[in-house]
N, CA and C of each residue as an Amber inpcrd file, in Angstrom:
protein
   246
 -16.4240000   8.1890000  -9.6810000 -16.0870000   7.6420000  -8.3850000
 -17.2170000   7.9520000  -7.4240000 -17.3040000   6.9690000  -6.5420000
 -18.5500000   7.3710000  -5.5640000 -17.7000000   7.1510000  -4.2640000
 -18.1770000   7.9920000  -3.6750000 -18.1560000   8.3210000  -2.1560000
 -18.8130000   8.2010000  -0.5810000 -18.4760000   8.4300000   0.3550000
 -19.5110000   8.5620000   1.2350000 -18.2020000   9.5930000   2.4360000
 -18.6990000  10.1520000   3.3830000 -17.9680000  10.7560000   3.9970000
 -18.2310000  10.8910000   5.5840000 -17.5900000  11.5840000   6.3420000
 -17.9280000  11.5550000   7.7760000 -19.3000000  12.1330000   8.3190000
 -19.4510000  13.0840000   7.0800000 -20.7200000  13.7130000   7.0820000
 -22.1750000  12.8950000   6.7210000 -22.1110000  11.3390000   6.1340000
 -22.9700000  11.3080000   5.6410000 -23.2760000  11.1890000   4.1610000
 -22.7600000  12.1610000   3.5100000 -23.0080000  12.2420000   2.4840000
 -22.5630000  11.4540000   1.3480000 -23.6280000  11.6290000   0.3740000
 -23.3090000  10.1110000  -0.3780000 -23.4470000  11.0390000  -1.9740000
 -22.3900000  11.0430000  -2.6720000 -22.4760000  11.3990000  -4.6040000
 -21.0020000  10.7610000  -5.0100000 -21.1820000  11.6580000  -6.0160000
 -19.6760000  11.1210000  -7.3840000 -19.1260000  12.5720000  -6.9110000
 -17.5000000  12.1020000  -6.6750000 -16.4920000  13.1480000  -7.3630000
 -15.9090000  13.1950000  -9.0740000 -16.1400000  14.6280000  -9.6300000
 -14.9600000  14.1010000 -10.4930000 -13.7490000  14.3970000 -10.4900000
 -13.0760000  13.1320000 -11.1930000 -12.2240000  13.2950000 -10.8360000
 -11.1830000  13.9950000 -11.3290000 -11.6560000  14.8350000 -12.6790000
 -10.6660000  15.6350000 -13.2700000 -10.9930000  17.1910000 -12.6940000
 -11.7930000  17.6310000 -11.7130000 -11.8950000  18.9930000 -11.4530000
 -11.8700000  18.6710000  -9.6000000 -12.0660000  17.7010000  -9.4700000
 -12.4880000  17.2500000  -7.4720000 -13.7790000  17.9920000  -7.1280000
 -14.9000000  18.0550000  -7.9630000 -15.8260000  18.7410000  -7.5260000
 -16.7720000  17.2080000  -7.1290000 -17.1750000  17.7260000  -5.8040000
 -18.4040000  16.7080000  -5.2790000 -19.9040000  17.2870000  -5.8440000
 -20.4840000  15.7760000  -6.3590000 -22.0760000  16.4530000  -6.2490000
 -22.5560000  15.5470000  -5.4370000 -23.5330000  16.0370000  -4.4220000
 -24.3400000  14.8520000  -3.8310000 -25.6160000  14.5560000  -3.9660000
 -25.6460000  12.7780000  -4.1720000 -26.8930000  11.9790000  -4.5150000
 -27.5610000  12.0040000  -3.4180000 -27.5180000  12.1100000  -2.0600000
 -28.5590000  11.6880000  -0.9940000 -27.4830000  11.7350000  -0.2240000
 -27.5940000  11.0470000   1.4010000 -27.1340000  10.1570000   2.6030000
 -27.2770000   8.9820000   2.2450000 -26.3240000   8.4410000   3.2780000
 -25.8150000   6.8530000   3.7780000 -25.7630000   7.1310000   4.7710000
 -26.5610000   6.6970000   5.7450000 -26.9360000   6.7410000   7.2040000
 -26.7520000   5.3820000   7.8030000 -26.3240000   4.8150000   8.3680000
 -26.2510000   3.5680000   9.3860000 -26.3970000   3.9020000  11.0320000
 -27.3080000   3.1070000  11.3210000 -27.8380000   3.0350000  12.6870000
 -28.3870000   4.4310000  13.1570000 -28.6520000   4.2340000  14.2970000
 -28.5630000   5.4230000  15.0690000 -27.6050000   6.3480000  15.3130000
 -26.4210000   6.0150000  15.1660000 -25.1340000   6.8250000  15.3850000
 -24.4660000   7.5910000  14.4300000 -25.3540000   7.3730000  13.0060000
 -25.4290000   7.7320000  11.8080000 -23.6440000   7.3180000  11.5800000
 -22.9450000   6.5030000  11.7560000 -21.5650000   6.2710000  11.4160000
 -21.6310000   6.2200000   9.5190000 -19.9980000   6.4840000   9.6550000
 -19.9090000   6.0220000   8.2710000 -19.8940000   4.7450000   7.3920000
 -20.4190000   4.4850000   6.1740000 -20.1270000   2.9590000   6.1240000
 -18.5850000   2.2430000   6.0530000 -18.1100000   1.4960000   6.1850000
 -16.7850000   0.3680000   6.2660000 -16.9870000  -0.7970000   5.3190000
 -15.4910000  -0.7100000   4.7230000 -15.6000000  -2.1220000   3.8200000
 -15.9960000  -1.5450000   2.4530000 -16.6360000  -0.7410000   1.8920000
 -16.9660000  -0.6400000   0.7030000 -16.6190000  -1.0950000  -0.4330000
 -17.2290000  -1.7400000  -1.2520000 -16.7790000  -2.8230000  -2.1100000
 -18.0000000  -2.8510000  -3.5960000 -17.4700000  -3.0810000  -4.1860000
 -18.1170000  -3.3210000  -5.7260000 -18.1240000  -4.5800000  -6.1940000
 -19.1890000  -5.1750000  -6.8340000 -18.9860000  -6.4380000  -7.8220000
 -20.1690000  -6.4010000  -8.4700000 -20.1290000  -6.5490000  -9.6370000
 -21.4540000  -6.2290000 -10.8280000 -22.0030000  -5.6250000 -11.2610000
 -21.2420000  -4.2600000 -10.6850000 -22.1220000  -3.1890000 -10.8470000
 -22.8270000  -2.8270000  -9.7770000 -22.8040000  -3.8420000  -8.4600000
 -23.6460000  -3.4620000  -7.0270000 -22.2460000  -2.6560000  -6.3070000
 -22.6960000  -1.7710000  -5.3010000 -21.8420000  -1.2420000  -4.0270000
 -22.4570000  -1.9810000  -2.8780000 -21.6650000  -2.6530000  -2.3680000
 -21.7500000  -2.8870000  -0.8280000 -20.9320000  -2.1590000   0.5340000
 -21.4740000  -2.1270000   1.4170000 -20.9400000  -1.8690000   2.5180000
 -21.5140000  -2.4830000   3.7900000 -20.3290000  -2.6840000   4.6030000
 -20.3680000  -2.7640000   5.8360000 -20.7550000  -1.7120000   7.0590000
 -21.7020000  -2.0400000   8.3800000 -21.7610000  -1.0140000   9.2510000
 -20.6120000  -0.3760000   9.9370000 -20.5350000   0.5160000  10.5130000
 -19.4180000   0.6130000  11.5700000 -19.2760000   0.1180000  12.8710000
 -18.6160000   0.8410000  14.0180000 -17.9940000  -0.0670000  15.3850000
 -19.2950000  -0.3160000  16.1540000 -20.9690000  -0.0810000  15.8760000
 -21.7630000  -0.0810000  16.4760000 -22.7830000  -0.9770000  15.8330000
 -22.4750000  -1.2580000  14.5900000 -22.9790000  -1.4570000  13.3060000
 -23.1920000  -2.8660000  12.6950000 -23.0800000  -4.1280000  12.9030000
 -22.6150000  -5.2270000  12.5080000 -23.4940000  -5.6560000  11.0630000
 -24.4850000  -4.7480000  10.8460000 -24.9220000  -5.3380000   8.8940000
 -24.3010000  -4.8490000   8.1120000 -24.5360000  -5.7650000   7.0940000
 -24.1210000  -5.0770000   5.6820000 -25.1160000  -5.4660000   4.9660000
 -24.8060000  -4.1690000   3.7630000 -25.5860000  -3.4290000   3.0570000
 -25.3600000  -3.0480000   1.9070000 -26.3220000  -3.5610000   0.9780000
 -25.8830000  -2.6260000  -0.5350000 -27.1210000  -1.6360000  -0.4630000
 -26.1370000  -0.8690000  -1.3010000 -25.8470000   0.9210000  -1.6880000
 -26.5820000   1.0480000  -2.6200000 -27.6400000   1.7100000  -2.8170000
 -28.2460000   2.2940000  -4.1150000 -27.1970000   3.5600000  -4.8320000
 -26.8680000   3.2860000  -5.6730000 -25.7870000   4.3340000  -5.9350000
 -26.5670000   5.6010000  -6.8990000 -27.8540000   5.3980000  -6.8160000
 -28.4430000   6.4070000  -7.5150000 -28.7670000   7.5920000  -6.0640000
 -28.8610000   7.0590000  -4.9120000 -29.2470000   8.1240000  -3.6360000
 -28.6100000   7.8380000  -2.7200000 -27.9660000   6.6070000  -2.1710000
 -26.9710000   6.1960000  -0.9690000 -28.0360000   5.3750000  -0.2690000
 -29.6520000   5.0490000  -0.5260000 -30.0080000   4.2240000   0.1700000
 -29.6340000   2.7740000   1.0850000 -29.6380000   2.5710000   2.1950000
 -29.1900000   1.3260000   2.1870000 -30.1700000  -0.1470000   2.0120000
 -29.8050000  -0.9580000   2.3970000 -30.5980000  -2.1500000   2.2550000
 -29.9900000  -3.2450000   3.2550000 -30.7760000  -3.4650000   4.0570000
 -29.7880000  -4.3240000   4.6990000 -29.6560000  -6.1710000   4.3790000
 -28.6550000  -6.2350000   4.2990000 -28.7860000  -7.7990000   3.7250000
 -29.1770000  -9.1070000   4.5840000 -27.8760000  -8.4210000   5.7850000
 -27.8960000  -9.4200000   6.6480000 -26.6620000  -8.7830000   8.0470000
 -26.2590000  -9.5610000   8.8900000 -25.4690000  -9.2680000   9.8030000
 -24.4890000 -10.0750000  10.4030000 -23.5340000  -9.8560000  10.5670000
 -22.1580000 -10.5830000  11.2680000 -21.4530000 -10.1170000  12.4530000
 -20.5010000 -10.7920000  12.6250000 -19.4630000 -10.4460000  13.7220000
 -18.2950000  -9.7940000  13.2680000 -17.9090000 -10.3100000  11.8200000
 -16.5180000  -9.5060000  11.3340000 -16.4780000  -8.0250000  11.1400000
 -15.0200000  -7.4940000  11.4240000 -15.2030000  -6.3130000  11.3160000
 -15.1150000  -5.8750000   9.5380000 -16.1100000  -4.8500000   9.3010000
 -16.1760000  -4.7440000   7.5160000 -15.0370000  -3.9590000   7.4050000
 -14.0150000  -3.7030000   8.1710000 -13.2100000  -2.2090000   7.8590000
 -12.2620000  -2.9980000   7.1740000 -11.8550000  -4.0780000   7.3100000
 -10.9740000  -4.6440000   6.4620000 -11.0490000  -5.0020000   5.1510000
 -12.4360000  -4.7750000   4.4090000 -12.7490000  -5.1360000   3.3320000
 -12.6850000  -3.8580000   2.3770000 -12.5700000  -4.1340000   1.2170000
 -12.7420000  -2.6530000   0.4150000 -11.8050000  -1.5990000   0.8920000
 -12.7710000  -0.3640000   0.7280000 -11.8960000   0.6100000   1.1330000
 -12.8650000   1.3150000   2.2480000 -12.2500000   1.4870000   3.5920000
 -12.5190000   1.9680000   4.8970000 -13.4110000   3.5390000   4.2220000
């Protein structure tokens, strides 16, 4: 399972002991918010910015890098999992 948290931080829990390891940060904007929307398809992670935030972004899931794709008006919190 991969993660990201209020802190920033971006790894896998497992899930048979709940131990976190962390791969890097997931940083968005200046306000360093957390990402919104998080979502999978192909093997990619995407996410959405937060309330300051309007891109989205896939996730390098090897470090939490982002990438930005592009940008909207919708809010991403409704997508995936917040």
């Amino acid at each position: 399972m991969i993660t990201t948290s209020i802190t920033n931080n971006f790894g896998t829990v497992n899930l048979s002991t709940g131990a976190f390891t962390s791969l890097g940060t997931t940083e968005v904007g200046s306000t360093y918010e957390p990402l919104q929307g998080l979502g999978e398809t192909g093997g990619a992670l995407y996410g959405g910015g937060g309330a300051n935030d309007d891109t989205f972004y896939s996730i390098n899931t090897a470090n939490g890098a982002l990438t930005s794709i592009g940008a909207s008006s919708i809010s991403y919190a409704g997508f995936g999992s917040p």
